[in-house]
N, C-alpha and C positions, 0 to 999 in steps of 0.2 A: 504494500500500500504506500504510495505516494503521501507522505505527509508533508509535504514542500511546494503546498503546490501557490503558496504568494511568494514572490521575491523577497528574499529577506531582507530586511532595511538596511538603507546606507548607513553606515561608522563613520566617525570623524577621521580615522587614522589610516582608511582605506578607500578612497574616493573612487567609485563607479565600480567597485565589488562588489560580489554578492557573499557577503560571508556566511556559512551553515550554522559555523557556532560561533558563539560568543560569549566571554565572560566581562560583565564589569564588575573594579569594586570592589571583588571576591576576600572577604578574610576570614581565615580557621583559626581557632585558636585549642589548641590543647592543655588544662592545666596550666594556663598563662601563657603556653608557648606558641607565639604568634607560626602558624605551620603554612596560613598564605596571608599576605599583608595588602590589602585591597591592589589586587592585581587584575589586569584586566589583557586580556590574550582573544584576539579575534581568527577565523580559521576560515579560509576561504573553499568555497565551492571544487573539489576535486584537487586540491590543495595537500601536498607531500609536506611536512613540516616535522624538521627536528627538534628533540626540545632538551637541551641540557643544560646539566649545571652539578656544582659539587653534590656530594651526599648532605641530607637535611636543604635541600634547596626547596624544596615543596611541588616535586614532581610528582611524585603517588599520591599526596593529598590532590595535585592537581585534577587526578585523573580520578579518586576517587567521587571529589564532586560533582564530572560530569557525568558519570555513570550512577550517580545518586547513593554511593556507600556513605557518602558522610556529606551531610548539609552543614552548609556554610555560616557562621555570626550572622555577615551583612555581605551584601554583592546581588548581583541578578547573573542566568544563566537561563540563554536562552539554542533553542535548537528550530534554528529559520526562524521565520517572523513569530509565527503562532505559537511555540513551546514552551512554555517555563517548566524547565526540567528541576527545578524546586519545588513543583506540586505535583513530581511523580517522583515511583517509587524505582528502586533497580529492575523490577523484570516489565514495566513498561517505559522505561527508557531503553532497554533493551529492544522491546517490538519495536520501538517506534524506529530504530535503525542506527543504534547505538552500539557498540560492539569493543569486545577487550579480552585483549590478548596478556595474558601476565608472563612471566619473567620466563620460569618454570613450565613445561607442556603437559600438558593436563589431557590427555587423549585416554579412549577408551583402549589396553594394552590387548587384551584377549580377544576381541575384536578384529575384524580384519580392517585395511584399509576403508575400503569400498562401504561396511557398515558402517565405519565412525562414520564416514559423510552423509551416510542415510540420517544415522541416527540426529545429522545435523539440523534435517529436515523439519522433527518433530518441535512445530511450534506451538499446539495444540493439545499434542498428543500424549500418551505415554509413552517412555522408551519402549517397550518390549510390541505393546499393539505396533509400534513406528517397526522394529525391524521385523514383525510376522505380516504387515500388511505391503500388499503388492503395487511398486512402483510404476507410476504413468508412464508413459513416453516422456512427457516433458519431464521430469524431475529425472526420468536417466541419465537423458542425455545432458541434465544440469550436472550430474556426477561425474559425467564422464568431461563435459568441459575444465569444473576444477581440478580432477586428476589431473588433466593437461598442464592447465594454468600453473599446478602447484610441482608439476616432475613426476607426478608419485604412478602414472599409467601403469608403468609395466610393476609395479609395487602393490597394485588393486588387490590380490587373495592373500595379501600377506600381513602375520598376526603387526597390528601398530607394535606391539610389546617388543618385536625384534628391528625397527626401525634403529638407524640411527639417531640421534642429537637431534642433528638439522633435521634429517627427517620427519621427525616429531613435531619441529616446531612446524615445517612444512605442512604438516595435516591440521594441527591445529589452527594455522591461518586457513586451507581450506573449508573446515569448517565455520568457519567462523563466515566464507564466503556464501555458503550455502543458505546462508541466513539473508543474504543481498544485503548487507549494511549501507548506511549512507556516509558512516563515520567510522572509521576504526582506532583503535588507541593499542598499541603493538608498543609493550615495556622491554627493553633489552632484548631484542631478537635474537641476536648473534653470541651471548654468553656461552660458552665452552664450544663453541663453534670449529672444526678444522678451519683454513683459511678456503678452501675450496667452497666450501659450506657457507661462510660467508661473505664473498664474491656470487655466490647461485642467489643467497637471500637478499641481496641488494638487488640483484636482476629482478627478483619475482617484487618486491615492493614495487620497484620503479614501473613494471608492469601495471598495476593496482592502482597508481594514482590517475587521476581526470572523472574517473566514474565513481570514485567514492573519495571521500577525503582521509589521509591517513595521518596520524598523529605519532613520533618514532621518539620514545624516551631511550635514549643509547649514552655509554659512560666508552666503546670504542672511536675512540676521533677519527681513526681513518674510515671508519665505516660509514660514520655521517658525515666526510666527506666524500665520498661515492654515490652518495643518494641526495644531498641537500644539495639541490638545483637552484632550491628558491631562497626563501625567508629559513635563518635560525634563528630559534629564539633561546636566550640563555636568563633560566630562573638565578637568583640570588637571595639566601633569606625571605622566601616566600612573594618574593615581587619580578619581574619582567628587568635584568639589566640591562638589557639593548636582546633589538632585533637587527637582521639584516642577513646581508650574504656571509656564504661562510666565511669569506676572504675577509670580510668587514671584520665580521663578531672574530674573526684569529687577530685581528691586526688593532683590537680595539683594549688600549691598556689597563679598563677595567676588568676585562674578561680574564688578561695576564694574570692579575696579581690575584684573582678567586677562584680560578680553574683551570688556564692553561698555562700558569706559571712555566710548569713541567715540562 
């Protein structure tokens, strides 16, 4: 379901974009500890964007308020014009075309390839009626696209449990595609990755982006310099310290002395 269907309103900070999401404002505080400090990050329409920054910068909190784990003090968060993803909860920010990928791959192991992506299906359903009830034409051939899209074809009868690393994470972004998102939020892709592994998983993101927006929390530099085309954006102490290109945000001397000292 199309839930996007007004343009979503211009921003001050992005003149004649269409941004999907949007945060203003945003502050968490935990036990006094300020985890986002009114921070405000806009995401444009099929938009690949990095987003880093040291440890405690307030990237997982980032990510947890637009998927609605944790509501914010004070701020608005919106998804297109229509959405305040403050008055929903995780599994309908979820339908509504929200999506997230954590660190860790969380795939079904016993499972063969081909049912996890089934079981991807079941938005409705229960897992078990999802993998005993008999797939349409359209939904097969939806399976058989993300194998494609993901590497995993000639992988289809085989248990996820015996997959590699990357592999793993590679099904768990397919699934994750099965669902059509409009947004995805992908934490650390490439952690214990070979470098083979991680050269394929830049290929399949940079794929991914224009038809959906993808949002890349990564702590490898050379990695999201291989995929950041566009805007990165670098958290600090829970607020936005500069965006731009990557060239910008490496050559920019606040970003030196709080994370790319090294």
């Amino acid at each position: 379901m199309n839930v996007l269907g007004l343009e979503a309103r211009q921003v001050d900070n992005s003149p004649g974009q269409k941004p999907i999401l949007y945060l203003e404002g945003v502050s968490v505080s935990f036990d006094g500890f300020k985890a986002l400090n009114n921070l405000s990050l806009y995401i444009d329409t099929g938009e690949l964007r990095c987003l880093i920054g040291p440890n405690g910068a307030g990237k997982t909190t980032l990510m947890d308020v637009i998927t609605g784990k944790t509501k914010p003090d004070s701020g608005s968060v919106y998804f297109g014009q229509t959405l305040d993803l403050l008055k929903m909860d995780e599994p309908a920010i979820a339908e509504a075309g929200i999506c997230r990928k954590f660190q860790k791959p969380s795939v079904f192991e016993m499972l063969s390839v081909f049912e996890n992506l089934e079981l991807a299906l079941a938005t409705h359903k229960g897992v078990w009626a999802t993998l005993f009830a008999k797939l349409n034409n359209h939904q097969r051939e939806r399976i058989e696209q993300v194998l494609e899209t993901i590497g995993l074809t000639e992988h289809r009868s085989q248990l996820a449990g015996i997959l590699s690393h990357g592999q793993k994470q590679w099904l768990e972004i397919g699934m994750l595609l099965m669902q059509e998102p409009k947004v995805m939020l992908v934490d650390e892709p490439v952690a214990g990755m070979t470098q083979q592994e991680v050269e394929r998983t830049a290929q399949l993101l940079l794929s991914l982006q224009g038809e959906r927006s993808i949002i890349v929390v990564e702590h490898d530099m050379e990695f999201v310099r291989s995929i950041a085309q566009h805007r990165v954006t670098v958290l600090h102490e829970g607020s936005v310290l500069t965006e731009g290109t990557m060239e910008e945000v490496q050559n920019d001397p606040r970003v030196k002395q709080v994370y790319l000292g090294d």
